[in-house]
KEGUKE-979734 format. One line per field, with one value per atom (N, C-alpha, C): residue in three letters; chain; x negated, y negated, z. Coordinates in steps of 0.1 Angstrom, whole numbers, plus 2048, in hexadecimal, padded with zeros to 3 digits. Example, Ala and Ser with C-alpha at 12.3 -4.5 7.8 and 13.67 -1.06 7.14 Angstrom:
REM KEGUKE-979734
resn = (ALA / ALA / ALA / SER / SER / SER)
chain = (A / A / A / A / A / A)
c1 = (77C / 785 / 77C / 780 / 777 / 77F)
c2 = (839 / 82D / 821 / 816 / 80B / 800)
c3 = (84E / 84E / 84E / 847 / 847 / 84F)
END
This chain:
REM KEGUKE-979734
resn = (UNK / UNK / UNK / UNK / UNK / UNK / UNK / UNK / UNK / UNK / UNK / UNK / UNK / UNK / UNK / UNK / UNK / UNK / UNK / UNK / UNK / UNK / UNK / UNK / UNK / UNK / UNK / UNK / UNK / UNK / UNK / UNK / UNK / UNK / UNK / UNK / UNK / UNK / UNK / UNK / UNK / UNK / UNK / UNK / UNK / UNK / UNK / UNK / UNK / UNK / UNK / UNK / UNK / UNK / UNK / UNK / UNK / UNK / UNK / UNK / UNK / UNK / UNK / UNK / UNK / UNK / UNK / UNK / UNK / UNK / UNK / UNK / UNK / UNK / UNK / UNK / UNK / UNK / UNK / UNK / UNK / UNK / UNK / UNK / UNK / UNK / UNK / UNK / UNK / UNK / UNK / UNK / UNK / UNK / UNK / UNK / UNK / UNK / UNK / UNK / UNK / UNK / UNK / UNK / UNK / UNK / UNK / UNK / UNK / UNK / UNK / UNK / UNK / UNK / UNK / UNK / UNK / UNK / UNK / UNK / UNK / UNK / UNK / UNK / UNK / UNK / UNK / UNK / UNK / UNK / UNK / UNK / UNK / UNK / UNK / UNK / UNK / UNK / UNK / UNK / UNK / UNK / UNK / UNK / UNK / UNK / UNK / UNK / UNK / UNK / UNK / UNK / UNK / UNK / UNK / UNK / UNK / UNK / UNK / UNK / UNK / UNK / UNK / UNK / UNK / UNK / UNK / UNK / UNK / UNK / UNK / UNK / UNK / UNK / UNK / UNK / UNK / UNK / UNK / UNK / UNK / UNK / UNK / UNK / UNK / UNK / UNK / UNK / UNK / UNK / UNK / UNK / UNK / UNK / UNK / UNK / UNK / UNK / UNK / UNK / UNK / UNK / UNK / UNK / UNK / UNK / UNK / UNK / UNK / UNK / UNK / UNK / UNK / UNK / UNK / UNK / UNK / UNK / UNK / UNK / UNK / UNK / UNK / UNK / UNK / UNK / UNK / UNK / UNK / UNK / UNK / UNK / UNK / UNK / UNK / UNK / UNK / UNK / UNK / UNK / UNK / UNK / UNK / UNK / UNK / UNK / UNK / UNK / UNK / UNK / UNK / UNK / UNK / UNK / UNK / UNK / UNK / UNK / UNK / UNK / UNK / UNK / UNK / UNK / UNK / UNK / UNK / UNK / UNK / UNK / UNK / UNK / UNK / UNK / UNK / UNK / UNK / UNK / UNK / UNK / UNK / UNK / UNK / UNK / UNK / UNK / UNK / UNK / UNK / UNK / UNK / UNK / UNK / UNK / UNK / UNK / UNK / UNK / UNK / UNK / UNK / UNK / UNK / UNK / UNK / UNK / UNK / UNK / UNK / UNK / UNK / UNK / UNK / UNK / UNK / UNK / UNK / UNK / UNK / UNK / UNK / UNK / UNK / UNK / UNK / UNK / UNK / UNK / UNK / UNK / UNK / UNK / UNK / UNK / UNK / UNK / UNK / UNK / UNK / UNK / UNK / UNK / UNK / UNK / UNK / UNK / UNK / UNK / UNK / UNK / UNK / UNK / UNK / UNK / UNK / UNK / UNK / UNK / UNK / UNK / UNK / UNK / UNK / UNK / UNK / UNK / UNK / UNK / UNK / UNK / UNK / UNK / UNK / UNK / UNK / UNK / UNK / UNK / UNK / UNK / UNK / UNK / UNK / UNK / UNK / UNK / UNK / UNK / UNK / UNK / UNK / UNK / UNK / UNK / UNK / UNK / UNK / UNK / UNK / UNK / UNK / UNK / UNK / UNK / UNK / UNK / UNK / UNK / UNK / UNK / UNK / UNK / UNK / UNK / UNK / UNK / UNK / UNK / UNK / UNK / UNK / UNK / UNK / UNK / UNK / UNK / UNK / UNK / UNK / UNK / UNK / UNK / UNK / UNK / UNK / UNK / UNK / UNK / UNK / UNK / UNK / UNK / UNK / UNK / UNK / UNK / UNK / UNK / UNK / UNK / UNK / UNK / UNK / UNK / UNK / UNK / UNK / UNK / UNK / UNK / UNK / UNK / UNK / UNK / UNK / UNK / UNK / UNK / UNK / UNK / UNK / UNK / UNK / UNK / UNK / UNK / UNK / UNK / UNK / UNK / UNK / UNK / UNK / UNK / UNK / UNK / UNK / UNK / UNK / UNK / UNK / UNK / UNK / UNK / UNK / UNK / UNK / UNK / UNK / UNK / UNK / UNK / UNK / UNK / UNK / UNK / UNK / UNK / UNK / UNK / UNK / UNK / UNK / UNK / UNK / UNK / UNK / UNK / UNK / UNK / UNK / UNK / UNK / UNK / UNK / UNK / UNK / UNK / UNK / UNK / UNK / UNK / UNK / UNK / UNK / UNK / UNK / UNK / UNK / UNK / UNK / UNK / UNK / UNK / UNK / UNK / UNK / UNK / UNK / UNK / UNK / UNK / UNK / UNK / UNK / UNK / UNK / UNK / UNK / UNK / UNK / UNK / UNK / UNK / UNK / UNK / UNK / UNK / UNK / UNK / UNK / UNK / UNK / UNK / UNK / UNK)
chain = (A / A / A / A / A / A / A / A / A / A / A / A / A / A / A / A / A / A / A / A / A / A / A / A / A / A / A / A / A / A / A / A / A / A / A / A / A / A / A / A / A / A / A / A / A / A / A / A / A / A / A / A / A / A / A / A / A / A / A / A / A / A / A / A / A / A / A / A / A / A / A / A / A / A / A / A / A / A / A / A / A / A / A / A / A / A / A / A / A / A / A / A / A / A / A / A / A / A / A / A / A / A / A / A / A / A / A / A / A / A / A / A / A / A / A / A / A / A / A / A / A / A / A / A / A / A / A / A / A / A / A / A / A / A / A / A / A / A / A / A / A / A / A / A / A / A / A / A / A / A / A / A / A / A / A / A / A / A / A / A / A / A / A / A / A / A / A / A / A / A / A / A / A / A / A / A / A / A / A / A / A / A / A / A / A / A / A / A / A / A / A / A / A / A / A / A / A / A / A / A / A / A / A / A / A / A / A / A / A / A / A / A / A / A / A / A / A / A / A / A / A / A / A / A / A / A / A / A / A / A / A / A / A / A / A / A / A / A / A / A / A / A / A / A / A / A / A / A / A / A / A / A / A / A / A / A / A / A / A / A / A / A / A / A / A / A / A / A / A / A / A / A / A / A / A / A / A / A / A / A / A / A / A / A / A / A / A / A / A / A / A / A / A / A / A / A / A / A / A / A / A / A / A / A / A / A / A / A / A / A / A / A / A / A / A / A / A / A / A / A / A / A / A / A / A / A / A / A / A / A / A / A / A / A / A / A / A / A / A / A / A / A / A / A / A / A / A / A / A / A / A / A / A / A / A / A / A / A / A / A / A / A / A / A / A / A / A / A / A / A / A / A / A / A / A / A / A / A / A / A / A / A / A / A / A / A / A / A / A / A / A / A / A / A / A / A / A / A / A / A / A / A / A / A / A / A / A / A / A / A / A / A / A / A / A / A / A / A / A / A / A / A / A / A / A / A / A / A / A / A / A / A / A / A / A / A / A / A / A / A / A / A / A / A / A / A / A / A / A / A / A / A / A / A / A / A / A / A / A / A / A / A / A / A / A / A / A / A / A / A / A / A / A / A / A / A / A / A / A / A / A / A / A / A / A / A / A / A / A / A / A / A / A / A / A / A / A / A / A / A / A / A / A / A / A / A / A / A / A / A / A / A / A / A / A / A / A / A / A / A / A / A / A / A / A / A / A / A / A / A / A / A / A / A / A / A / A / A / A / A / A / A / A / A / A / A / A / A / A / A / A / A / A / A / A / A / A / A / A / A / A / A / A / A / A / A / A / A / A / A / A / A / A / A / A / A)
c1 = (4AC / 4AF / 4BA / 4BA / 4C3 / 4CD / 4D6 / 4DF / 4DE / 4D8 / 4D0 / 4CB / 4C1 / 4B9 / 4C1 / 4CE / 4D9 / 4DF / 4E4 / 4E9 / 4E2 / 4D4 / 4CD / 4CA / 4C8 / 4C7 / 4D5 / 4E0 / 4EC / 4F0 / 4EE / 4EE / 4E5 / 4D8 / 4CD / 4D5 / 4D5 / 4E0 / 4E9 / 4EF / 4FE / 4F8 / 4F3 / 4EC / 4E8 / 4DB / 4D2 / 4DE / 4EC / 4F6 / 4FC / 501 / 507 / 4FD / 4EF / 4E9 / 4E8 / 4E4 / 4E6 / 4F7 / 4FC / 50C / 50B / 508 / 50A / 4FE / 4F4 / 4E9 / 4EE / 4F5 / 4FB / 505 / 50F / 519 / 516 / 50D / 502 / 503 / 4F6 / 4F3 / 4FC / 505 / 514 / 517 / 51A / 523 / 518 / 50E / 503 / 4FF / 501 / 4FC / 50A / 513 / 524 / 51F / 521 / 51B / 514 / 509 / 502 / 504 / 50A / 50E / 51C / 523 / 52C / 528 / 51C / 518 / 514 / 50B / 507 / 516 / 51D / 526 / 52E / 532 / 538 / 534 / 526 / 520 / 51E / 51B / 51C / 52B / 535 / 542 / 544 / 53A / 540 / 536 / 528 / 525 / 528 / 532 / 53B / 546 / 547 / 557 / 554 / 546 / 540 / 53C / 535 / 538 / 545 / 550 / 55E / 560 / 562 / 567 / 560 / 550 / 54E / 54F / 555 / 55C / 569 / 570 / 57B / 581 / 573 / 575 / 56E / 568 / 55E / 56D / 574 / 583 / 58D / 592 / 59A / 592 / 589 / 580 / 583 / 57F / 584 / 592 / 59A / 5A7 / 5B3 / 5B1 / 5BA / 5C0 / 5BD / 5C1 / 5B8 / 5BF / 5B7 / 5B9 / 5B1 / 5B4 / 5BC / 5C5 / 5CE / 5CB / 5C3 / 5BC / 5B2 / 5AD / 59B / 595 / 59B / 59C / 599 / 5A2 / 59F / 592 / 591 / 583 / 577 / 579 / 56E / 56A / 572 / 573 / 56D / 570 / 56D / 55F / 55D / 550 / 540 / 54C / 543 / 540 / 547 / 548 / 54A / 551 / 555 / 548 / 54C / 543 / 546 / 53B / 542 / 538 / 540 / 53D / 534 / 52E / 522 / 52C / 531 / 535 / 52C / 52B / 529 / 533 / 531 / 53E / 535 / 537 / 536 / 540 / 53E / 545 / 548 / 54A / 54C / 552 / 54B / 553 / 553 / 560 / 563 / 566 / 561 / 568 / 574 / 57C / 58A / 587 / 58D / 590 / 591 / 599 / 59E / 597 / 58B / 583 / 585 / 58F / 590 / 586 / 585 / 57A / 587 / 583 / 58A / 57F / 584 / 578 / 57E / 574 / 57D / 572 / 578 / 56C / 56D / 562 / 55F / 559 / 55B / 55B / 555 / 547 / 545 / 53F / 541 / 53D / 533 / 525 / 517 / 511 / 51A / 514 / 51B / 51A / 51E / 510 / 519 / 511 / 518 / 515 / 51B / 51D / 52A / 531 / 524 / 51F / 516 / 508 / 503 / 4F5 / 4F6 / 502 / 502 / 503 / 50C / 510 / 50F / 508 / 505 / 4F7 / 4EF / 4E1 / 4D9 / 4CF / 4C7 / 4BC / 4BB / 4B6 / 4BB / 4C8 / 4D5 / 4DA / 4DE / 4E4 / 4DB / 4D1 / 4C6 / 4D4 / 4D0 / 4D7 / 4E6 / 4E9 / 4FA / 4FE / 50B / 510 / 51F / 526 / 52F / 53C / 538 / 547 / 548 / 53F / 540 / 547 / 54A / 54E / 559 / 563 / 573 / 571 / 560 / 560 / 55D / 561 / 557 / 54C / 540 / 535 / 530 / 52A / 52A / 537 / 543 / 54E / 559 / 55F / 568 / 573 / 578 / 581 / 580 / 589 / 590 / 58F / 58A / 592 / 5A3 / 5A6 / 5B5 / 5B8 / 5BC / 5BE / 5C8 / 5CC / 5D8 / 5D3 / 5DC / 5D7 / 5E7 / 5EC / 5F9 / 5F9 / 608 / 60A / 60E / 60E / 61A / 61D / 621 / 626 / 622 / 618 / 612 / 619 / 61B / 623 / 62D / 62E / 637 / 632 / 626 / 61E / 61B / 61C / 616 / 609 / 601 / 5F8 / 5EF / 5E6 / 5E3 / 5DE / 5D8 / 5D4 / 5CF / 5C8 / 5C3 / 5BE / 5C0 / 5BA / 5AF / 5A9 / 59D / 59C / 5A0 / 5A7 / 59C / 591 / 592 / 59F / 5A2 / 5AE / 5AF / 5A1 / 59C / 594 / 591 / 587 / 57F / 576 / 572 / 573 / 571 / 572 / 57F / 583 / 58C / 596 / 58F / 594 / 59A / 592 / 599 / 5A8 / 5A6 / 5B4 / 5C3 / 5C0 / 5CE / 5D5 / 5E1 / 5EF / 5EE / 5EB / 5EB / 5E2 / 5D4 / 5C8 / 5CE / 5D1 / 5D3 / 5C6 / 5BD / 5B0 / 5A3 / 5A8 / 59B / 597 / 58A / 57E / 58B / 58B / 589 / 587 / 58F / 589 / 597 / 597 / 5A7 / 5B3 / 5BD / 5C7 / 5D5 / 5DD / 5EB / 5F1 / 5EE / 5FB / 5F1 / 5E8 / 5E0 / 5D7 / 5D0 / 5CB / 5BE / 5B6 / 5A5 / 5A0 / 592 / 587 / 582 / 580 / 57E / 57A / 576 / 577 / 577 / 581 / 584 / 577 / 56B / 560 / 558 / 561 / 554 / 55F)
c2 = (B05 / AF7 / AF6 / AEC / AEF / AE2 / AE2 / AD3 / AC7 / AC8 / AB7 / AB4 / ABD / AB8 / AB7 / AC0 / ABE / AB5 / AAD / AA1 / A99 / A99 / A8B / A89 / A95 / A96 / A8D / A92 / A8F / A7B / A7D / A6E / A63 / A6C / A63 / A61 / A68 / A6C / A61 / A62 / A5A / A46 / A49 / A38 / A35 / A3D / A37 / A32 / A3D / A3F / A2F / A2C / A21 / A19 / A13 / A0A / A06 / A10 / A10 / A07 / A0D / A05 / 9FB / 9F5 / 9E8 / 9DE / 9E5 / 9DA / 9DA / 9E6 / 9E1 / 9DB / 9DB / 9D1 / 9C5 / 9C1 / 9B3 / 9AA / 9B5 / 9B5 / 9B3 / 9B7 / 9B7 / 9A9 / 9A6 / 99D / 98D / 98E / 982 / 983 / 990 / 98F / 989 / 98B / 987 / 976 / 972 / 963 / 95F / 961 / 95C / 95E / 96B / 969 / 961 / 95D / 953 / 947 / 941 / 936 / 932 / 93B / 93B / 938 / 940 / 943 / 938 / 931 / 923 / 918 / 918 / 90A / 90D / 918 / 917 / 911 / 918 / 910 / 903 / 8FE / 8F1 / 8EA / 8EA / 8E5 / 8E7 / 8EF / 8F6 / 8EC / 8E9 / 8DF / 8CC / 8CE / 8C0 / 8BE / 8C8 / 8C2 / 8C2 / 8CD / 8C8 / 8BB / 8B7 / 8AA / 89F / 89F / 896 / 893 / 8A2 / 8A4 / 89F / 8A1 / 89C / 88F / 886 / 879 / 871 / 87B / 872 / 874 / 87F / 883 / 878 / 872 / 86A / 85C / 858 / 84F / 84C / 858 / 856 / 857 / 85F / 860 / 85D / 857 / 851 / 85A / 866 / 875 / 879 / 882 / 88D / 899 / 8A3 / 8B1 / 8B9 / 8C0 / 8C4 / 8D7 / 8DB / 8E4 / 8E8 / 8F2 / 8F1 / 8F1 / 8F3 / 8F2 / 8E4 / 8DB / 8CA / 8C9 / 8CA / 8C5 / 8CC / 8D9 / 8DC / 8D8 / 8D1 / 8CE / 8BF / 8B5 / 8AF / 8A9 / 8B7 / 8B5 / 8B9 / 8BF / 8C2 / 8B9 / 8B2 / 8A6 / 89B / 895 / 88B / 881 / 872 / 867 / 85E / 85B / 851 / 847 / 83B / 82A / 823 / 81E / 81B / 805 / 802 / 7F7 / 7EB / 7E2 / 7D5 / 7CC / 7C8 / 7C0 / 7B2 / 7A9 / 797 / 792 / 785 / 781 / 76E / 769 / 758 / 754 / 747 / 743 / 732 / 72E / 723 / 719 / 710 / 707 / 6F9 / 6FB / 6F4 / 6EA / 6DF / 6CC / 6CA / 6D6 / 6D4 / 6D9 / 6DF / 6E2 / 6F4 / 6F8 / 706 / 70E / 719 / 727 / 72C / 731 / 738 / 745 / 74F / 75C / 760 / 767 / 769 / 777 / 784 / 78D / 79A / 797 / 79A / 7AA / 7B7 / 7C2 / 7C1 / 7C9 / 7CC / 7DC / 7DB / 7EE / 7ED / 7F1 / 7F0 / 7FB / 809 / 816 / 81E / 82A / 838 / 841 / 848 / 858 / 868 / 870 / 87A / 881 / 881 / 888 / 897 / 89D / 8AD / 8A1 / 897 / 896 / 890 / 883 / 881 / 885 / 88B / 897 / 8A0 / 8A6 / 8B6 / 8B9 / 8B0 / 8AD / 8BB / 8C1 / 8CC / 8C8 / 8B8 / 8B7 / 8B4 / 8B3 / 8B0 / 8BB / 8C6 / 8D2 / 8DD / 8E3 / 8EC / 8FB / 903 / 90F / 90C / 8FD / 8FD / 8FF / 909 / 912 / 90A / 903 / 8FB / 905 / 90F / 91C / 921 / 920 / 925 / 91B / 911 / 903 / 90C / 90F / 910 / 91F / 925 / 935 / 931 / 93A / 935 / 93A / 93B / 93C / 94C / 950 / 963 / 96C / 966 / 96B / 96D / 972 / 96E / 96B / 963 / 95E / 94E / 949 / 93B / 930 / 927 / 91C / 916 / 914 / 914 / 903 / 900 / 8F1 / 8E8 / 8DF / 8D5 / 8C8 / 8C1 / 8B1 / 8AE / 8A5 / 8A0 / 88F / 889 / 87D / 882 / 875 / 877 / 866 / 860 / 857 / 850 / 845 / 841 / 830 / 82C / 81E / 819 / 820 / 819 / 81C / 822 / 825 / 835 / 837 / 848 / 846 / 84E / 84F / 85E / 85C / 870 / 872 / 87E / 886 / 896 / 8A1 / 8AA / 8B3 / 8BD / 8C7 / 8D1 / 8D8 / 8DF / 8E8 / 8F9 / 901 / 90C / 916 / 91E / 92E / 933 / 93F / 948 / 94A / 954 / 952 / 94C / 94D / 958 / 956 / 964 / 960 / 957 / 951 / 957 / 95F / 966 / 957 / 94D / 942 / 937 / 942 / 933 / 938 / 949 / 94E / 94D / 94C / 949 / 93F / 944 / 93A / 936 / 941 / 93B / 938 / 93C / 931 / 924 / 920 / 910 / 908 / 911 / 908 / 90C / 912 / 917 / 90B / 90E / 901 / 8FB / 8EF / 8E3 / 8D9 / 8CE / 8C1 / 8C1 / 8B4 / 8A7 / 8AE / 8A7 / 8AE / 8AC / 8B4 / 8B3 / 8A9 / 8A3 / 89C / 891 / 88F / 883 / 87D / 86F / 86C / 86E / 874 / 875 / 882 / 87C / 884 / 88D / 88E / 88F / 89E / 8A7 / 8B6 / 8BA / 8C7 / 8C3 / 8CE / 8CE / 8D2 / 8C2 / 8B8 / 8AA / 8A8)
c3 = (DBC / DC0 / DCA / DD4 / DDD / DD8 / DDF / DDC / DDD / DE5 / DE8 / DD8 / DD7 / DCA / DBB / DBC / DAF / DB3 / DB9 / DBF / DBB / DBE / DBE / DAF / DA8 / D9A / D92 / D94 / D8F / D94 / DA1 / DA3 / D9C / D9B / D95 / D83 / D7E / D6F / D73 / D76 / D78 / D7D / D85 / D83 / D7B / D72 / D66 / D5C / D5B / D52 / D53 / D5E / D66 / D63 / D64 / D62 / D57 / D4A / D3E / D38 / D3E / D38 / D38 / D47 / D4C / D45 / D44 / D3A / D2C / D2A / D19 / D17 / D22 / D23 / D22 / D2D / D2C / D20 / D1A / D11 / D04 / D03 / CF7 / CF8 / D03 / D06 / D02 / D0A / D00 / CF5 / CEC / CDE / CDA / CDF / CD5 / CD5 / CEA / CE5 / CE0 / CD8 / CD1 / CC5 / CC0 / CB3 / CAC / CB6 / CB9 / CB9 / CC5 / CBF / CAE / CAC / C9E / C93 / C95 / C8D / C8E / C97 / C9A / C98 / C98 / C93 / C85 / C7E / C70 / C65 / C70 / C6C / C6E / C79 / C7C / C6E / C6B / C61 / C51 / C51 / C42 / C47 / C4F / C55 / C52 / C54 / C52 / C45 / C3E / C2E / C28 / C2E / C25 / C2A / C36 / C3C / C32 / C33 / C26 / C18 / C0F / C05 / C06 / C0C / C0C / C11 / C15 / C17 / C0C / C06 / BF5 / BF0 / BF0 / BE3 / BE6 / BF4 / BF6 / BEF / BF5 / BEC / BDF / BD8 / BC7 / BC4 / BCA / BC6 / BCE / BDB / BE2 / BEC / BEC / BF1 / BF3 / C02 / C01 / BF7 / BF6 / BEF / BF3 / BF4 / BF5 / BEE / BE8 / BE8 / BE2 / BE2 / BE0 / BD4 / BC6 / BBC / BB6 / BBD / BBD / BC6 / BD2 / BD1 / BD2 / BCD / BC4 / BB8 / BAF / BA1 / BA4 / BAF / BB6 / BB8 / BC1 / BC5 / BBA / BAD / BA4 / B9B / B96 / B8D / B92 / B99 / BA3 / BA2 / BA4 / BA7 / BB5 / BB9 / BC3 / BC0 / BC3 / BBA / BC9 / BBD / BCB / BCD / BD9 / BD5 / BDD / BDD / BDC / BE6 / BF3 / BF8 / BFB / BF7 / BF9 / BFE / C08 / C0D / C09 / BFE / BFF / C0A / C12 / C1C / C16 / C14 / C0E / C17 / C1C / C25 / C21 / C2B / C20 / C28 / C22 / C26 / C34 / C39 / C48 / C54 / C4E / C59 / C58 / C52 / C54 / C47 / C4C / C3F / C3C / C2D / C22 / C1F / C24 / C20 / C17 / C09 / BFE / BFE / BFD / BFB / BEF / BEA / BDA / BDA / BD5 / BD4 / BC5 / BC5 / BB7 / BB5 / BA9 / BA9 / BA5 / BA8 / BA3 / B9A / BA0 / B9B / B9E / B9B / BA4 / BA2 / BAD / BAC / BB1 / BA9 / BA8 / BB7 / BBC / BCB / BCA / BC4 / BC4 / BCB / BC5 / BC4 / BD4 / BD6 / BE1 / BF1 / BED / BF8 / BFC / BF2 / BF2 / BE9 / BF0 / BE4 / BEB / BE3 / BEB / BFA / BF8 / C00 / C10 / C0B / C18 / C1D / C15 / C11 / C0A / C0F / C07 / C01 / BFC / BF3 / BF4 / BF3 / BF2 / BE3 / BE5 / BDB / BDD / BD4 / BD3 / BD3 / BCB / BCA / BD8 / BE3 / BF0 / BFB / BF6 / C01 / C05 / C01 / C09 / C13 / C15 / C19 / C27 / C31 / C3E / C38 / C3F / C3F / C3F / C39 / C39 / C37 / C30 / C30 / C23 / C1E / C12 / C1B / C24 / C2C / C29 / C1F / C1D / C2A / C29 / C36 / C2D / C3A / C35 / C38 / C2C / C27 / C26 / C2C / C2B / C29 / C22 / C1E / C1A / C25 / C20 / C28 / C2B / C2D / C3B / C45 / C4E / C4D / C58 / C5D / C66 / C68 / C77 / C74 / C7F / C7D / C73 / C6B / C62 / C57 / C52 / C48 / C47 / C38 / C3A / C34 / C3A / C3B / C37 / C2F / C2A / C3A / C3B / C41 / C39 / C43 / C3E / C49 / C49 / C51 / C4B / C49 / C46 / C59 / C55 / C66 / C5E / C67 / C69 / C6D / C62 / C60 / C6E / C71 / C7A / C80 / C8D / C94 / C98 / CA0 / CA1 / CB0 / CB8 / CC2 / CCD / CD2 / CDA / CDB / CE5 / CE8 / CE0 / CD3 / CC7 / CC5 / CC6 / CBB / CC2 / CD7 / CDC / CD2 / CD3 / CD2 / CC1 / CB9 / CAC / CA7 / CA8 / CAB / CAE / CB6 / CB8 / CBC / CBD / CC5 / CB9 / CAB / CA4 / C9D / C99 / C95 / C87 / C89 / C84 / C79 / C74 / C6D / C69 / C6F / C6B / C76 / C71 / C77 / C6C / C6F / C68 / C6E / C7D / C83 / C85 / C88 / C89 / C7E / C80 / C71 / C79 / C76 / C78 / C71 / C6E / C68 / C75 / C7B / C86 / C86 / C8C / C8D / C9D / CA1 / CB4 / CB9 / CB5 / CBC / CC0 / CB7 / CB7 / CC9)
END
């Protein structure tokens, strides 16, 4: 064999080698996004049934939950009252209306059947609410007061611990998935 042909051998090696990287690099980096997407919209819908558990819990008890214990216990027994709003409008001597408006409680039904019925929520497992999704990793939970006008007001957060999202975890995770806030009043979650 002369040199040319060990050269062309070794170069040929060394591209196929080079080509191969670079398609699995590719490749790596689209399977992560996508298992990221997956993995992020499953939190965000584990983020949307707490958000509605813990707006049935303020409902019944004027609060939010404050940790997961309460509204799990909550979400297991718990009722929410089916109500009734009427409005009388009374007209007075002078030309002016008198609205008088009447609140009745007609029923309840159980926070599990409403909120978390199989056909809303198929294989929901009630001891799994506080897990992310495929993980023994907690969401991490706040429900306190602050102060807006003159009034305190509850609030609640419901934070992913650990993103998996590179971009969530800068600065503290300051930017990981979401619902409520500590310093503002909304239900809200910051993917909506």
């Amino acid at each position: 064999m002369n040199l040319t042909k060990i050269l062309s051998i070794v170069f040929l090696l060394v591209a196929i080698g080079t080509g191969y990287y670079l398609v699995n690099s590719v490749k790596s980096d689209i399977d992560f996004d996508a298992e990221l997407r997956r993995t992020e919209s499953q939190i965000v819908e584990k983020l949307k049934l707490i958000r509605d558990a813990q707006i049935a819990y303020r409902g019944g008890n004027g609060k939010y939950a404050s940790d997961w214990d309460s509204l799990i216990s909550f979400v297991d027994t718990g009722k929410i009252y089916i109500v009734q709003r009427r409005e009388e409008i009374k007209l007075l001597a002078y030309g002016a209306e008198e609205t008088t408006t009447i609140l009745d409680t007609i029923g309840s039904v159980s926070v599990m059947d409403s909120l978390f019925s199989p056909s809303k929520v198929p294989n929901f497992n009630l001891q799994r609410l506080p897990y992310k999704p495929g993980t023994d990793v907690k969401f991490e939970i706040f429900a306190g007061k602050i102060e807006r006008s003159g009034q305190m007001v509850d609030v609640f957060e419901i934070r992913d611990p650990n993103p998996m999202n590179p971009a969530r975890r800068r600065n503290d995770n300051e930017r990981a998935l979401r619902v409520g806030s500590k310093t503002d009043v909304t239900t809200s979650g910051n993917w909506e």
